[in-house]
DRENTI-918156 format. One record per residue: residue in three letters; x, y, z of N, C-alpha, C, O in turn. Coordinates in Angstrom, 2 decimals, padded with zeros to 5 digits, always signed. Each point is the difference from the previous one (the first is absolute). Example, Ala and Ser with C-alpha at 12.3 -4.5 7.8 and 13.67 -1.06 7.14 Angstrom:
<seses>
 residuo     npx     npy     npz    capx    capy    capz     cpx     cpy     cpz     opx     opy     opz
     ALA +013.19 -005.69 +007.80 -000.89 +001.19 +000.00 +000.90 +001.20 +000.00 +001.04 -000.02 +000.66
     SER -001.39 +001.07 -001.38 +000.82 +001.19 +000.06 -000.77 +001.09 +000.73 +000.51 +001.11 +000.17
</seses>
This chain:
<seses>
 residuo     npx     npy     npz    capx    capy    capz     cpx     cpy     cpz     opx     opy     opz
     UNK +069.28 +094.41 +087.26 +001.00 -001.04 -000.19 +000.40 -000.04 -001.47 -000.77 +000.04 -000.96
     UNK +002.22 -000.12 +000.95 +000.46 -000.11 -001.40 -000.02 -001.60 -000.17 +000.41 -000.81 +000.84
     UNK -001.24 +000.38 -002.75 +000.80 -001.41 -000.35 +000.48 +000.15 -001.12 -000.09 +000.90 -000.84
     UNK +000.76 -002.12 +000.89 +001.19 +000.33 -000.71 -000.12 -001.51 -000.67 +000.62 -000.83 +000.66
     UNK -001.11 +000.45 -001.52 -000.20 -000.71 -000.96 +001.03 -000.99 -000.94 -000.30 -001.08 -000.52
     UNK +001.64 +001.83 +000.46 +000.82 -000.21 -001.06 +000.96 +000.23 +000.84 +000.18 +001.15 +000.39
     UNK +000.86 -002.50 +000.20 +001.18 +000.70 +000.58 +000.95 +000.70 -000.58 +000.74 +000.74 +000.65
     UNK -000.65 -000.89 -002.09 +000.85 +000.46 -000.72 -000.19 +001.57 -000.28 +000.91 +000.62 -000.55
     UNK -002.35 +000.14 +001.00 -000.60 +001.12 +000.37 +000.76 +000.47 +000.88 +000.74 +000.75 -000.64
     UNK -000.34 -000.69 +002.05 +000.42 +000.28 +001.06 +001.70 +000.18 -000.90 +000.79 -000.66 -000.67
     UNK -001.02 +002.30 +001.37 +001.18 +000.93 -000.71 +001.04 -000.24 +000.79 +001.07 -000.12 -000.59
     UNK -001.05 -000.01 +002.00 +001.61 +000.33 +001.24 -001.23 -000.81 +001.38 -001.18 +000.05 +000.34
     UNK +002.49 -000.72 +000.03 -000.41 -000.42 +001.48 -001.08 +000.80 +000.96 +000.12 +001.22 +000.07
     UNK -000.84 -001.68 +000.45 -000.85 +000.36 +000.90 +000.80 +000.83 +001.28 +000.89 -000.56 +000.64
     UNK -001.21 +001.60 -000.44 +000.71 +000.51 +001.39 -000.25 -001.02 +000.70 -001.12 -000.53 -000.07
     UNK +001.92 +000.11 +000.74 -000.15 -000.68 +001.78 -001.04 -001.08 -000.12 -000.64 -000.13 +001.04
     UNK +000.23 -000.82 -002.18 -001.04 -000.57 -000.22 -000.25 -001.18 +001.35 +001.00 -000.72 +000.04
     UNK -001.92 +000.37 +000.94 -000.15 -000.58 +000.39 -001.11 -001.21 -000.66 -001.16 +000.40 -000.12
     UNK +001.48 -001.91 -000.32 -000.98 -000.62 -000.72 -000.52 -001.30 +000.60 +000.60 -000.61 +000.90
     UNK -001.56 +000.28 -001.36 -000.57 -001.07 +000.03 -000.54 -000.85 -001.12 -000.83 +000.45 -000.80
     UNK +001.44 -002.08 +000.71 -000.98 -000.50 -001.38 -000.93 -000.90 +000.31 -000.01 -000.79 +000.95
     UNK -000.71 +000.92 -001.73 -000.81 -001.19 -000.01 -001.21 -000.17 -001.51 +000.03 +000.78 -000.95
     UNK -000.75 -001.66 +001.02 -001.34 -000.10 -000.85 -000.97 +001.08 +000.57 -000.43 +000.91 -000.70
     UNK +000.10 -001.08 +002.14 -000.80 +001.16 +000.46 -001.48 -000.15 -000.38 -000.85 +000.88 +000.01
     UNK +000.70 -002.36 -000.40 -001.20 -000.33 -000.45 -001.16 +000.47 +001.09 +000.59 -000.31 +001.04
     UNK -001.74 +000.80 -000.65 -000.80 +000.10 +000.95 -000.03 +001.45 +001.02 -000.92 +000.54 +000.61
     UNK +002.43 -000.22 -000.77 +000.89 +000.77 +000.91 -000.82 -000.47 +001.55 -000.89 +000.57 +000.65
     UNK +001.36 -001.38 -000.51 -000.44 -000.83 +001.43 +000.31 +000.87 +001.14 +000.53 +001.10 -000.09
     UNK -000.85 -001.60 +000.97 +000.47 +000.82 +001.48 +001.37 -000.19 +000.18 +000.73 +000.96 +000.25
     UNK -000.17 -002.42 -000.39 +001.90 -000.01 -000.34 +000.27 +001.05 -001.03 +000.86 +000.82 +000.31
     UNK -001.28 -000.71 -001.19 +000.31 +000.81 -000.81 +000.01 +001.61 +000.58 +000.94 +000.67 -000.43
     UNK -001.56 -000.22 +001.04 -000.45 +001.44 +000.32 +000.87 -000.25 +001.09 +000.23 +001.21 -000.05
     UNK +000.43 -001.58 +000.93 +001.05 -000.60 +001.29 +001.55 +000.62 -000.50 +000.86 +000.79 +000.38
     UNK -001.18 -001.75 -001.51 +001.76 +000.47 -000.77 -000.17 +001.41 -000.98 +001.05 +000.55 -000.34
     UNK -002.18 -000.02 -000.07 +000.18 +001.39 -000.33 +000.07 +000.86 +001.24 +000.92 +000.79 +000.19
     UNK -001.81 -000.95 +000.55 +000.58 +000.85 +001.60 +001.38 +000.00 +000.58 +000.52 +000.89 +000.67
     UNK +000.00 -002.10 -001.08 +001.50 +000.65 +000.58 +000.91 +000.84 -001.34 +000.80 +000.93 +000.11
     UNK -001.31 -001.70 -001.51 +000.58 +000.62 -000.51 +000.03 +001.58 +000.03 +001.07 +000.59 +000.16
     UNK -002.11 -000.01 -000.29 -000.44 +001.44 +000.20 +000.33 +000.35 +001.31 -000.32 +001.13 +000.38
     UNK +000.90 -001.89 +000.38 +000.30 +000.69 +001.44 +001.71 +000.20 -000.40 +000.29 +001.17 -000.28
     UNK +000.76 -002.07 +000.22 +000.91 -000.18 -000.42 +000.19 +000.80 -001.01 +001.13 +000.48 +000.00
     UNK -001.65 -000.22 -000.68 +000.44 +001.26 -001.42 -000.46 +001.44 +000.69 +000.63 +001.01 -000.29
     UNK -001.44 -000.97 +000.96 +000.13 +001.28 +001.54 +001.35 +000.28 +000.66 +000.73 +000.89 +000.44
     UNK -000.82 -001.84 -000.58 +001.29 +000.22 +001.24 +001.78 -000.03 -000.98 +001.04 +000.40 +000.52
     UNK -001.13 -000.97 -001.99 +000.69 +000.49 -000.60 -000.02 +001.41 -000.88 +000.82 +000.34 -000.85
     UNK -001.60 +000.14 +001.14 -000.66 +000.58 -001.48 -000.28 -000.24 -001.11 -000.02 +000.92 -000.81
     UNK -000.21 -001.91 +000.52 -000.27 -000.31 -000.99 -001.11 -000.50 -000.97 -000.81 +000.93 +000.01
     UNK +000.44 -001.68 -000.66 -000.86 -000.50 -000.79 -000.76 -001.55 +000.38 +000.51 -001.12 -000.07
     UNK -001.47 +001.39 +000.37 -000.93 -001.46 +000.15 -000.04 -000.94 -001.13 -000.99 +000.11 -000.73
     UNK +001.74 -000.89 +000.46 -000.29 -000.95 -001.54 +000.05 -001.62 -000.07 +000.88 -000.81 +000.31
     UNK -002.17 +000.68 -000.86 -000.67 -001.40 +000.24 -000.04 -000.32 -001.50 -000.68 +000.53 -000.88
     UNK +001.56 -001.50 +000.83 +000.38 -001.14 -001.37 -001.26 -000.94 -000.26 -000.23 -000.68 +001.00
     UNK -000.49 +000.49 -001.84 -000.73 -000.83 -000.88 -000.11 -000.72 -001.22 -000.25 +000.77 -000.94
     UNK +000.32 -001.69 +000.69 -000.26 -000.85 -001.37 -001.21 +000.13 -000.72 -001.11 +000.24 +000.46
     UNK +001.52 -000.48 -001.89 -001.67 +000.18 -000.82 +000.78 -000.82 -001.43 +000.88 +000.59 -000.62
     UNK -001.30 -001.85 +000.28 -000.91 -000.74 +000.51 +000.33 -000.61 +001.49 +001.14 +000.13 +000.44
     UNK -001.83 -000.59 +000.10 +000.04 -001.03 +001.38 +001.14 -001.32 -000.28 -000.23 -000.94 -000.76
     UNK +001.23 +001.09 +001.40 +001.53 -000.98 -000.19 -000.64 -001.52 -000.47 +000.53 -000.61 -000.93
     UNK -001.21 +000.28 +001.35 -000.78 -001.47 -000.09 -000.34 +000.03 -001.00 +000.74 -000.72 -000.66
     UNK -001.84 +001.37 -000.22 -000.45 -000.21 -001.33 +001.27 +000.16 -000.90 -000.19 -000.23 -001.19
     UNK +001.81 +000.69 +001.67 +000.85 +000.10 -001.00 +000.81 -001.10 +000.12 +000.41 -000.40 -001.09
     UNK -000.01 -000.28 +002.13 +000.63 -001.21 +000.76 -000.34 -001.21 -000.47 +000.80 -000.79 -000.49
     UNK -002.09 +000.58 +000.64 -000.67 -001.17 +000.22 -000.66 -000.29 -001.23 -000.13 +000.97 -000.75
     UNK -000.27 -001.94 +000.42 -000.97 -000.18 -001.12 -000.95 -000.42 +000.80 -000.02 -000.63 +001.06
     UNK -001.19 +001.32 -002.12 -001.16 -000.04 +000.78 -000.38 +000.56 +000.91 -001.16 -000.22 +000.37
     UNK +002.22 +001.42 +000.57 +000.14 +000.34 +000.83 -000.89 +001.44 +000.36 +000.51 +001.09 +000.29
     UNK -001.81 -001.35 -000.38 -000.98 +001.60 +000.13 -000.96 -000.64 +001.69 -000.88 -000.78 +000.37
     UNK +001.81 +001.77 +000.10 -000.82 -000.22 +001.53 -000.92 +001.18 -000.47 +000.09 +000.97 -000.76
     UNK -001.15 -001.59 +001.69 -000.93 +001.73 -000.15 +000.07 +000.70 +000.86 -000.14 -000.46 +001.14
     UNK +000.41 +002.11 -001.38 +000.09 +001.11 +000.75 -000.91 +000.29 +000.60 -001.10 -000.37 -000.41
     UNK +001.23 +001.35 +001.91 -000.70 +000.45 +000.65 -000.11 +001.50 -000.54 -000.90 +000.65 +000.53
     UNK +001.42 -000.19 -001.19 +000.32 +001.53 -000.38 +000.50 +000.20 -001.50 +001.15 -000.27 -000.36
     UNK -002.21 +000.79 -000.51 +000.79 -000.02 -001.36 +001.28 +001.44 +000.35 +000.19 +000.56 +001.08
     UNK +000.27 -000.40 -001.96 +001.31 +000.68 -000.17 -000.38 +001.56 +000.94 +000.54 +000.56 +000.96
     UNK -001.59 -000.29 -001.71 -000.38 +001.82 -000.25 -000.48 +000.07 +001.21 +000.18 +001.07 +000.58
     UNK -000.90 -002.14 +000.11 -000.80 -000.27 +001.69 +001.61 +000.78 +000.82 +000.17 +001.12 +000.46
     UNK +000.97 -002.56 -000.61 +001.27 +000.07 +000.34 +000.50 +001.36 +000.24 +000.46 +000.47 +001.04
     UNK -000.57 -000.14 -001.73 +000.41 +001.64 -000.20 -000.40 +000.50 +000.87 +000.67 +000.25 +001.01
     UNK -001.91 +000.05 -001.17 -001.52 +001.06 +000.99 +000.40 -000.38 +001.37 +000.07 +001.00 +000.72
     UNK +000.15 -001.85 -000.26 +000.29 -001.00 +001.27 +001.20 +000.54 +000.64 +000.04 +000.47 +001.14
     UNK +001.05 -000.60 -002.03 +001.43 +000.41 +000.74 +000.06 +001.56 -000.57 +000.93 +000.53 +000.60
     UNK -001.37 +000.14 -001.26 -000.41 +001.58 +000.35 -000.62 +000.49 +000.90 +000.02 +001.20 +000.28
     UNK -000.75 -002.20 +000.38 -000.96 +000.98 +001.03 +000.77 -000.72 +001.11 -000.61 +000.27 +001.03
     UNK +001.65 -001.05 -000.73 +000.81 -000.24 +001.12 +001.25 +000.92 +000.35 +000.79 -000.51 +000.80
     UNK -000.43 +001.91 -001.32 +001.07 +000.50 -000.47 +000.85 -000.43 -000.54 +000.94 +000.52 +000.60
     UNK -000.37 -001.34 -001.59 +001.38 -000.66 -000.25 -000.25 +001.87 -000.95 -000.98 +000.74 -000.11
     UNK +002.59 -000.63 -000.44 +000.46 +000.87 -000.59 -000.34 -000.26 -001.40 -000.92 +000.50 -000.65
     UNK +001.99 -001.58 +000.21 +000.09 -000.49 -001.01 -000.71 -001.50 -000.48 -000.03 -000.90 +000.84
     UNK -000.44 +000.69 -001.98 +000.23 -002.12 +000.08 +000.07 +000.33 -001.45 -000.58 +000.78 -000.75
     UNK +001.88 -002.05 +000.60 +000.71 -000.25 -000.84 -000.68 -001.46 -000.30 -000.10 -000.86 +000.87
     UNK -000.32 +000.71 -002.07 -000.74 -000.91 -000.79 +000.85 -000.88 -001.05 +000.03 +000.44 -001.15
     UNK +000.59 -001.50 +001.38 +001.14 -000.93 -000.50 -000.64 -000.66 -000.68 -000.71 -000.82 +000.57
     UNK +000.68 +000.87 -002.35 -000.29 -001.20 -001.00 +000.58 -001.15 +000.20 +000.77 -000.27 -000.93
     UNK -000.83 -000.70 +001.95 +000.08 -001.42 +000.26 -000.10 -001.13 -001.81 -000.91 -000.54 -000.62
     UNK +002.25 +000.66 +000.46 +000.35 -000.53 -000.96 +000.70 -001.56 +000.02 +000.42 -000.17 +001.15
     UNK -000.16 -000.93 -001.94 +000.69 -000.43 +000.48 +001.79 -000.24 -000.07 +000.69 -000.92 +000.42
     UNK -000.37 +002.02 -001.06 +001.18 +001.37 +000.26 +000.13 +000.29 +000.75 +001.14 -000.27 +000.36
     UNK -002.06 +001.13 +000.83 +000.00 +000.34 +001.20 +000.38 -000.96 +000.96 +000.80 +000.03 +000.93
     UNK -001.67 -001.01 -001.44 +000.40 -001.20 +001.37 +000.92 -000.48 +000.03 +000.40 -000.26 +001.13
     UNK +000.71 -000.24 -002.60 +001.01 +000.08 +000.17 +001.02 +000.86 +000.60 +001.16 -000.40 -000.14
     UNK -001.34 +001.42 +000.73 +000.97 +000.55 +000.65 +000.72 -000.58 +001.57 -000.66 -000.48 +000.92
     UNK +001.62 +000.62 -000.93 +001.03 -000.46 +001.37 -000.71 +001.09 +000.77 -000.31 +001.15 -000.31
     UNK +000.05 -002.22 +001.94 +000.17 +001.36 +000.60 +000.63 +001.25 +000.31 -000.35 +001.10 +000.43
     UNK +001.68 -001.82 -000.90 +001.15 +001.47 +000.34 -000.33 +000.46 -001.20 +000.32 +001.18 +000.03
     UNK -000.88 -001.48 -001.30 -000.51 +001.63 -000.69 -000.76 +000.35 +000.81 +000.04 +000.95 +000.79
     UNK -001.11 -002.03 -001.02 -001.39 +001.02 +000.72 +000.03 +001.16 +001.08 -000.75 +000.98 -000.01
     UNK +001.90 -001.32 +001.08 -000.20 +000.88 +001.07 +000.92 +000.96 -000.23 -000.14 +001.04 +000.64
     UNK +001.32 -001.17 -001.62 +001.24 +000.74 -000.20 -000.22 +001.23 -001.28 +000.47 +001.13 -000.18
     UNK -000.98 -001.59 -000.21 -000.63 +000.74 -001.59 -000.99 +000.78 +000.00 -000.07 +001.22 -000.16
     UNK -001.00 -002.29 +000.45 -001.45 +000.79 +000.00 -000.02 +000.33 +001.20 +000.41 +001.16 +000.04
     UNK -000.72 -001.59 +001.24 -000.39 +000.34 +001.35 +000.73 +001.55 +000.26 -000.61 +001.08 -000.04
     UNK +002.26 -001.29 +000.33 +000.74 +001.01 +000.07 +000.40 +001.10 -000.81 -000.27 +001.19 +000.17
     UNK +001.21 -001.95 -001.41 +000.10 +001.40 -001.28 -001.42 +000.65 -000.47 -000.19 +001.21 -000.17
     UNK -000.68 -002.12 +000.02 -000.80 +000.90 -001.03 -001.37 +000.31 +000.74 -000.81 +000.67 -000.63
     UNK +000.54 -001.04 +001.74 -000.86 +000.25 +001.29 +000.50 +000.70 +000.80 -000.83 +000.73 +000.54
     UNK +002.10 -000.56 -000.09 +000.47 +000.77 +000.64 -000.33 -000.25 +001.41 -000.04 +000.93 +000.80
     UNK -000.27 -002.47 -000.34 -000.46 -000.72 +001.48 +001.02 +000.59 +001.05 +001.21 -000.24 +000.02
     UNK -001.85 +000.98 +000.76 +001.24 -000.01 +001.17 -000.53 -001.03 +001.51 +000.48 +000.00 +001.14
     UNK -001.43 -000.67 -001.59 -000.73 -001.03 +000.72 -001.32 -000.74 -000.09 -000.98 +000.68 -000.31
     UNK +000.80 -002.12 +000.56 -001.40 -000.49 -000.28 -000.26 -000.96 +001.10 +000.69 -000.68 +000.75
     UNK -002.17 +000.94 -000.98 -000.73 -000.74 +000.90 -001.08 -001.08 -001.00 -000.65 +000.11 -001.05
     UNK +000.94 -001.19 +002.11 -000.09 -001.28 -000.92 -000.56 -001.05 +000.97 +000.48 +000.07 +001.13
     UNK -001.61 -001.24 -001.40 -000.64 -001.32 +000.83 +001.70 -000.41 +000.48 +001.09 +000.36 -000.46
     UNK -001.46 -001.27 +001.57 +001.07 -001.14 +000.04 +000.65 -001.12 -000.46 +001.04 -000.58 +000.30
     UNK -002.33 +000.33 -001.48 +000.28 -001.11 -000.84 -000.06 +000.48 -001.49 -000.38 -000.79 -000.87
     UNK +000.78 +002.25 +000.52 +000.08 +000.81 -001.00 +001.51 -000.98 -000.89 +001.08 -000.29 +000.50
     UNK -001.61 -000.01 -001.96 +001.14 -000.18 -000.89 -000.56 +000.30 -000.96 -001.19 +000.07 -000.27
     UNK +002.92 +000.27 -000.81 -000.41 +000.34 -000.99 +001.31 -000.33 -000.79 +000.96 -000.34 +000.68
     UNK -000.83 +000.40 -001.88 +001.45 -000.09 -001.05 -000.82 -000.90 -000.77 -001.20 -000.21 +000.16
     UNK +002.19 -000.42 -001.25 -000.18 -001.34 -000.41 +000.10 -001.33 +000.66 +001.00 -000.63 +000.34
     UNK -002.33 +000.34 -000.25 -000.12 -001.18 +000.54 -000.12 +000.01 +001.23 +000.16 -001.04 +000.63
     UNK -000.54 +002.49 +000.13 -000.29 +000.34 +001.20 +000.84 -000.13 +000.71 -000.12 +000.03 +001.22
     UNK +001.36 -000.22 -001.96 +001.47 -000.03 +000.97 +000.07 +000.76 +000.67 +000.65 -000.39 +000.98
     UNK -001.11 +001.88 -000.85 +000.38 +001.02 +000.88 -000.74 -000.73 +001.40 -001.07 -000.55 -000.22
     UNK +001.50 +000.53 +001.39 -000.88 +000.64 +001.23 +000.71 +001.40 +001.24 +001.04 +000.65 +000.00
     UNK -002.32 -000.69 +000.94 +000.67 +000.58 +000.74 +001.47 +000.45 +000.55 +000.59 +001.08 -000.06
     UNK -000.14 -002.66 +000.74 +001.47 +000.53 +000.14 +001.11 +000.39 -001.31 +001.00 +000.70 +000.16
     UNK -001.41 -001.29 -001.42 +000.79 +000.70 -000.92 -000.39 +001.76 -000.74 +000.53 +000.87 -000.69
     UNK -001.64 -001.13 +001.32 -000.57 +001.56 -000.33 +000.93 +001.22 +000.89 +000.54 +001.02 -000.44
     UNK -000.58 -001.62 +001.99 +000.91 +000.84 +000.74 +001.33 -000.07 -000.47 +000.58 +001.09 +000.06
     UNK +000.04 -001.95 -000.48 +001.65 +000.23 -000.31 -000.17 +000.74 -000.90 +000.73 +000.99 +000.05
     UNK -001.93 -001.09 -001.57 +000.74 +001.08 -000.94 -000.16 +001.07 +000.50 +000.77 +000.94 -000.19
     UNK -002.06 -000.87 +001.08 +000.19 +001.97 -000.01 +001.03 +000.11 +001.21 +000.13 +001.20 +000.26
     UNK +000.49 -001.82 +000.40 +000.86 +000.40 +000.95 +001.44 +000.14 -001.09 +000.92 +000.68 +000.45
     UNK -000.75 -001.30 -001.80 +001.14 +000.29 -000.58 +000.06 +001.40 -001.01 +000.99 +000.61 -000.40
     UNK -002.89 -000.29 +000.07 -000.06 +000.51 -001.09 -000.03 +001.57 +000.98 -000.31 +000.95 -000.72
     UNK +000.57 -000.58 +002.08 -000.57 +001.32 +000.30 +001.62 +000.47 -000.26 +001.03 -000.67 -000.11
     UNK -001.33 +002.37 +000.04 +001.05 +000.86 -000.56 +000.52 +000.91 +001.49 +000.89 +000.85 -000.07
</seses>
């Protein structure tokens, strides 16, 4: 498994990237659920298995005071979703820069241009942007506007 540390590292879009985000704290059995389809789905595109992660944990950057304790330090994280096949995991400095972002960057910018997403698999109660504005059903309109 490739990581990729530094998004600003990542040279050209991912072939055919199929992704997933999350904390991935534990890599739980939900967790190993949504890498199985991901890695099934990037089969069937050809493409690339790639599972999105934060470092630090969104909460300790959000919140004051905000240090939940982990089930999995970082490097565990790693070992964990390498030995599940993902392809790639892309490791996001959770800033609070980052969190300012709209979802239509987030999914338009990073997800698509510079990830190169040609699809993701995601919880049902998955959000993300600033202020967690993104959800689900706005997740489906952008990529239903952003495909080529």
């Amino acid at each position: 498994m490739e990581v990729i540390e530094d998004i600003d590292r990542l040279a050209a879009p991912l072939p055919n990237a199929v992704v997933t985000i999350g904390n991935f704290d534990g890599v739980h059995i939900g967790h190993r659920a949504l890498f199985r389809k991901v890695i099934e789905k990037a089969q069937l595109l050809e493409g690339m298995a790639v599972a999105i992660t934060f470092e630090p944990h969104p909460v300790r950057v959000l919140k004051q005071n905000g240090l939940p304790p982990l089930i999995t330090i970082y490097e565990q994280k790693i070992e964990l979703i390498a030995q599940l096949g993902i392809d790639v995991l892309i490791c996001i400095r959770f800033t609070p820069e980052f969190a300012a972002l709209s979802p239509e960057v987030f999914v338009a910018d990073l997800l698509v241009n510079r990830i190169g997403m040609k699809a993701i698999v995601v919880g049902e109660e998955y959000t993300f942007g600033k202020n967690r504005e993104g959800n689900l059903t706005l997740l489906k309109a952008y990529c239903r506007n952003c495909r080529t």
